[in-house]
C-alpha positions as CSV (number, residue, x, y, z in Angstrom):
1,X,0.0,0.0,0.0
2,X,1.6,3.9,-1.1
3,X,1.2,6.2,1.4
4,X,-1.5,8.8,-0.1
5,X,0.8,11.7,0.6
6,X,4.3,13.0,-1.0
7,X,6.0,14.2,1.9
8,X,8.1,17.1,0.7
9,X,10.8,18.3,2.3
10,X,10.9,15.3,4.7
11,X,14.0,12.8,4.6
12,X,12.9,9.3,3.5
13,X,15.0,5.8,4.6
14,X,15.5,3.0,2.4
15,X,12.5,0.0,2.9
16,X,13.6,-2.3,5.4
17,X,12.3,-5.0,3.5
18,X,14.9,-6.5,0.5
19,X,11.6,-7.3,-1.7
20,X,10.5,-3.5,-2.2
21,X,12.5,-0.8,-4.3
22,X,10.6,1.8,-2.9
23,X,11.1,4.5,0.0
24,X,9.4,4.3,3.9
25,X,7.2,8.1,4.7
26,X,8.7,8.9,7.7
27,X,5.5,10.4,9.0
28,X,3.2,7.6,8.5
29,X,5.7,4.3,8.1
30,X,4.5,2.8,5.0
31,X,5.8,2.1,1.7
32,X,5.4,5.1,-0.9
33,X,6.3,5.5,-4.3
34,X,9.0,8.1,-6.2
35,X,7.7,11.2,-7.1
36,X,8.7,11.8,-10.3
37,X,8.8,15.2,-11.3
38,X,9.0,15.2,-15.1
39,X,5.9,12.6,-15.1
40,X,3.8,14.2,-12.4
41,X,2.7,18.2,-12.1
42,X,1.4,17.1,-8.6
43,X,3.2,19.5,-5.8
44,X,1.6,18.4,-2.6
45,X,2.0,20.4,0.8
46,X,3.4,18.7,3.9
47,X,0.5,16.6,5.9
48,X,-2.3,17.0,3.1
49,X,-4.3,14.8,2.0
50,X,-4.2,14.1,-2.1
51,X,-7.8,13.6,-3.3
52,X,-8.8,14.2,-7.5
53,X,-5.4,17.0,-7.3
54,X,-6.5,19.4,-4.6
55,X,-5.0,18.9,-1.1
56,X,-6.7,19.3,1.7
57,X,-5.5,20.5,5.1
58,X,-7.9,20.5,7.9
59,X,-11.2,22.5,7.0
60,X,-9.1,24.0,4.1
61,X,-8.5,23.4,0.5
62,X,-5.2,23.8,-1.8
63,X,-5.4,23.6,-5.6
64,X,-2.2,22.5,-6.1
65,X,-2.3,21.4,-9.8
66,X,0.3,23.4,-11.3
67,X,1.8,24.0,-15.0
68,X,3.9,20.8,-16.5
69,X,7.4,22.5,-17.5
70,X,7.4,24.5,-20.5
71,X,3.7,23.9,-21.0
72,X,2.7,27.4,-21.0
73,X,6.0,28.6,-23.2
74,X,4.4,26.0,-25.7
75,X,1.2,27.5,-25.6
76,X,2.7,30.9,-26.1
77,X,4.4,29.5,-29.3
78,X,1.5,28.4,-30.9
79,X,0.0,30.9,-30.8
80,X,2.4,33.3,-31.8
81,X,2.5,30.5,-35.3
82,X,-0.9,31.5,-35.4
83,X,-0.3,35.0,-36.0
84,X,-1.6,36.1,-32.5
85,X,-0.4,38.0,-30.0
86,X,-2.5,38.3,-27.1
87,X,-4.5,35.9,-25.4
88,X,-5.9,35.8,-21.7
89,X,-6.3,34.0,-18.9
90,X,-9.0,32.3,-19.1
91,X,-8.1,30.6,-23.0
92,X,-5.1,29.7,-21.2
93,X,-7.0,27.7,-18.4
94,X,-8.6,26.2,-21.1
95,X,-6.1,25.0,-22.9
96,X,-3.7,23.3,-20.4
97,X,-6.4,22.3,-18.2
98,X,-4.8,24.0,-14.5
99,X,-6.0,27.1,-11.9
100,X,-5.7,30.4,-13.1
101,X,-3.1,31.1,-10.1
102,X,-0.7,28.4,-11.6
103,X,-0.8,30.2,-14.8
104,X,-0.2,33.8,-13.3
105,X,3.3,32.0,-11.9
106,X,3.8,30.2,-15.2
107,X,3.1,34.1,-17.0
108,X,5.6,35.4,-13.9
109,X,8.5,33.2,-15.0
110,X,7.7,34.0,-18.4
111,X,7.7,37.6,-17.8
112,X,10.7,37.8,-16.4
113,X,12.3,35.9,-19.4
114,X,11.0,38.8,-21.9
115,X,8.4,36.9,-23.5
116,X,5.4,38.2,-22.3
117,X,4.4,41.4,-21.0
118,X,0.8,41.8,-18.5
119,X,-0.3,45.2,-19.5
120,X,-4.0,44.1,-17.2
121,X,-4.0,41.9,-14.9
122,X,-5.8,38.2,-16.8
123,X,-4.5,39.6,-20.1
124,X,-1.4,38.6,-21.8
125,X,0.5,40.2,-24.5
126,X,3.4,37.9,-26.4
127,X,6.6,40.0,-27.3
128,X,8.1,38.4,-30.5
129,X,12.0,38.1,-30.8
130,X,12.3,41.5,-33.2
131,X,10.7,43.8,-30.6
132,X,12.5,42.1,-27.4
133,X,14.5,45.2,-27.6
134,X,11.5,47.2,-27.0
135,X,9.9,45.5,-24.5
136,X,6.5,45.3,-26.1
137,X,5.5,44.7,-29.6
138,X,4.0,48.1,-31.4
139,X,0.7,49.4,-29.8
140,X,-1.6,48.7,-33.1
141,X,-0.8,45.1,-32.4
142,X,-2.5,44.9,-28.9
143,X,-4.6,48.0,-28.1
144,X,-7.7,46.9,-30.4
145,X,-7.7,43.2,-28.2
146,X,-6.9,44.8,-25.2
147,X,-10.1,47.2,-25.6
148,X,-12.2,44.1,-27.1
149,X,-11.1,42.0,-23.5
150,X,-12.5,45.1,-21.2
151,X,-15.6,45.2,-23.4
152,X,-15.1,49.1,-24.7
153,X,-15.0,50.6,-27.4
154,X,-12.4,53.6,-28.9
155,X,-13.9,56.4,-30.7
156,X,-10.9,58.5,-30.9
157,X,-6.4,57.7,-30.5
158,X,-4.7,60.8,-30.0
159,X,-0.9,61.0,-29.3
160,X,-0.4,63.5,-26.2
161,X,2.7,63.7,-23.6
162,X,4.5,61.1,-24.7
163,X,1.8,58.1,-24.5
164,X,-1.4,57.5,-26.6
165,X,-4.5,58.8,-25.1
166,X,-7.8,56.8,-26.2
167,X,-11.1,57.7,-26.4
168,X,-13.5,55.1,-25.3
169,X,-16.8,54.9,-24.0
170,X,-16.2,53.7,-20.4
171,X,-14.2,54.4,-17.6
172,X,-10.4,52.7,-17.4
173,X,-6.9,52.9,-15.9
174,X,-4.5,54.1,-17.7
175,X,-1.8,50.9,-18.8
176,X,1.9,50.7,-19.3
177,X,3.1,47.8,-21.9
178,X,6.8,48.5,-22.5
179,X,7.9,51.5,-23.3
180,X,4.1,53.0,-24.3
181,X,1.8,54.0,-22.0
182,X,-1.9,54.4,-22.9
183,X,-4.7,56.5,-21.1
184,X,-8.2,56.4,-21.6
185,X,-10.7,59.3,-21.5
186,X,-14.0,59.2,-21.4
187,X,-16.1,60.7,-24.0
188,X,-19.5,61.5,-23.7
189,X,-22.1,62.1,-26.1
């Protein structure tokens, strides 16, 4: 019988017995299997309980499914074949099938690579290798999807100050995405 937990960060002794290959949980003194990291995306918290990939700790619960290795970076790719640029969230969740909090530290890793910049927060935008330099890929290449995710529409684009200043139809906070920054005023009428 495998003990139902991984216990990380615990030190495990080799099974008394000659017969098994596996490793003795120190906590609860039966037999448990490797965890093998490139096969499993499982990442279980000391003394939780493992049931359909969310642990549970007392009255609480952990979703601790996380992004296999390079998944997301993948994902990222193909789309970026596909002629796209942006994508959110919520496609994301979709496609890889994990919790949005696993992607926002897939993005973070990502981010801090260069290959993506989060100009709102559940919105993505993919910087190609010939604007790395920049930071961000040129503002006709995002703004229109960016606007589409919020729901609003631009009336007006005005350069002023050094940013871009859009007119749309509902309230928003002004954005940074690389070098550009973009305010929105409201028009009315």
């Amino acid at each position: 019988m495998a003990c139902d937990t991984i216990c990380a960060g615990q030190t495990t002794k080799p099974a008394l017995t000659a017969g098994l290959s596996d490793t003795i949980c120190k906590r609860t003194a039966r037999p448990r299997q490797r965890f093998d990291a490139s096969k499993d995306t499982i990442r279980v918290r000391p003394r939780c309980r493992l049931i359909d990939g969310i642990a549970h700790r007392g009255s609480q619960r952990y979703d601790v499914r996380m992004v296999p290795r390079g998944a997301l970076a993948n994902f990222v790719d193909e789309l970026q074949i596909a002629g796209r640029l942006t994508f959110t969230r919520d496609e994301a969740k979709a496609a890889l099938g994990v919790s949005g909090d696993a992607i926002k530290l897939a993005a973070l890793r990502l981010s801090k690579r260069g290959r993506l910049v989060t100009p709102r927060r559940g919105f993505y935008v993919i910087v190609p290798l010939e604007c790395r330099a920049a930071g961000a890929p040129p503002m006709d290449r995002w703004l229109p999807e960016l606007l589409r995710f919020h729901g609003v529409r631009a009336t007006e684009t005005v350069e002023e100050d050094g940013g871009v200043v859009v007119s749309v139809d509902r309230a928003l906070r002004a954005t940074t995405c690389g070098p550009w920054t973009v305010r929105f005023r409201v028009r009315r009428g």
